[in-house]
N, C-alpha and C positions, 0 to 999 in steps of 0.2 A: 548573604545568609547561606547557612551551608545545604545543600540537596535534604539530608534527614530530618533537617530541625523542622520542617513542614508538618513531615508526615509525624511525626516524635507527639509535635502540640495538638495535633489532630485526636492522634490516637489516646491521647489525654485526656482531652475535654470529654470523646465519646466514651470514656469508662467514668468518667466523673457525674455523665449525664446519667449512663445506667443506674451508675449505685444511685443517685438520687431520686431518678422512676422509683427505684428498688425498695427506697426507704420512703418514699410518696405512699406507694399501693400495701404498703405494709400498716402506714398509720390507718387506711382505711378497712381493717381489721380489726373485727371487736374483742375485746380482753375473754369476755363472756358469752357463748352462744349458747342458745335456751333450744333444745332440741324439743317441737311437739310432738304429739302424737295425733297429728291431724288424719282424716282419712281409714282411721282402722273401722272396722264392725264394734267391736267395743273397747272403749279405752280404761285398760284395767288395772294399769301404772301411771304415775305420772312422767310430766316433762325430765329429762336429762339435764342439766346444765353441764358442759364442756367448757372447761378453760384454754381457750384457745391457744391463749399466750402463754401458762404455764406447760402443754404440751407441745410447745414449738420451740420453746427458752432453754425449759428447766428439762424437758423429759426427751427433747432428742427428734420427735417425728418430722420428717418431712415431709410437705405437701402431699405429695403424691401418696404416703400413706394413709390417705384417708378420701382425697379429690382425685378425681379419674374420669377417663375420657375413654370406651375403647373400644380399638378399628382392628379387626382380624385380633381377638385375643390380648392385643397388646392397648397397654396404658399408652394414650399420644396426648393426655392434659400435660400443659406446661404449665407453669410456674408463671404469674402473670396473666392467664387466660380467663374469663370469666369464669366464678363458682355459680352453677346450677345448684339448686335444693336439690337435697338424694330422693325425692321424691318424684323430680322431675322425669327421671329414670325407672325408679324403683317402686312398681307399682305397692300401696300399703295394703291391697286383697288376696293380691297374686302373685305367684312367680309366671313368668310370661320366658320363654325359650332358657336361656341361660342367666338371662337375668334377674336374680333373686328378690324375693318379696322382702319392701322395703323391715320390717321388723328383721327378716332372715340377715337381710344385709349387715344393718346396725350391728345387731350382737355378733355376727360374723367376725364383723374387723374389730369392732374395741373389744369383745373377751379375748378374740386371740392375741392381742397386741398384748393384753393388759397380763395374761397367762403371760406371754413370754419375758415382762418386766414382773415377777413377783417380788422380787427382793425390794422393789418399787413400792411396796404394798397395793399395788394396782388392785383397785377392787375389780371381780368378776365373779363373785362365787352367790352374793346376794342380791337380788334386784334392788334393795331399799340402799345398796351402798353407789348407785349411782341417778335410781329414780329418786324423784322427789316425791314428797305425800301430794297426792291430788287435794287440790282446792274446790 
């Protein structure tokens, strides 16, 4: 056998293993995530529903634009790494140093994302085009 064919079948199998982790941790991703609003003083909209799968598929975002981990400033969540609730983080009374109150957060990142896709018809301009009615 020749010296490369080793290292060749090697180097194979460990991209074959990746992509299949890759496509393991992906099926344990729900189509549909029901954002609450657990935690506030009063709750004066209701839940969000996020399609997870249509904003990962159809509309382009990557992890990281929305999941974050971060050491001196910078994003260091990977791709693969356990998802924390944003709440875990992000207190829903307060902002605490630089880290934004969990509602501040929220509309942070999906109005601006959704401002920057409007040809998308991303909604961001009315609360009832991505809250739901309270039950």
């Amino acid at each position: 056998m020749k010296k490369g064919r080793p290292m060749l079948v090697l180097a194979v199998f460990a991209g074959l293993a990746f992509l299949a982790v890759g496509a393991l941790m992906a099926a344990d991703v729900p189509d549909d995530i029901l954002i609450e609003n657990e935690g506030y003083k009063a709750d004066i909209k209701g839940p969000v529903k996020l399609s997870h799968k249509k904003h990962s598929t159809d509309y382009g975002a990557v992890c990281t634009d929305c999941h974050h981990e971060y050491d001196g400033g910078k994003n260091v969540w990977k791709e693969g790494q356990p998802v924390k609730k944003c709440s875990a983080c992000h207190d829903p009374q307060k902002t605490e140093g630089n880290v934004q109150k969990l509602q501040t957060a929220y509309h942070s990142n999906c109005k601006d994302c959704h401002k920057e896709h409007q040809d998308k018809n991303a909604p961001y301009k009315k609360c009832n085009d991505c809250h739901q009615k309270k039950e």
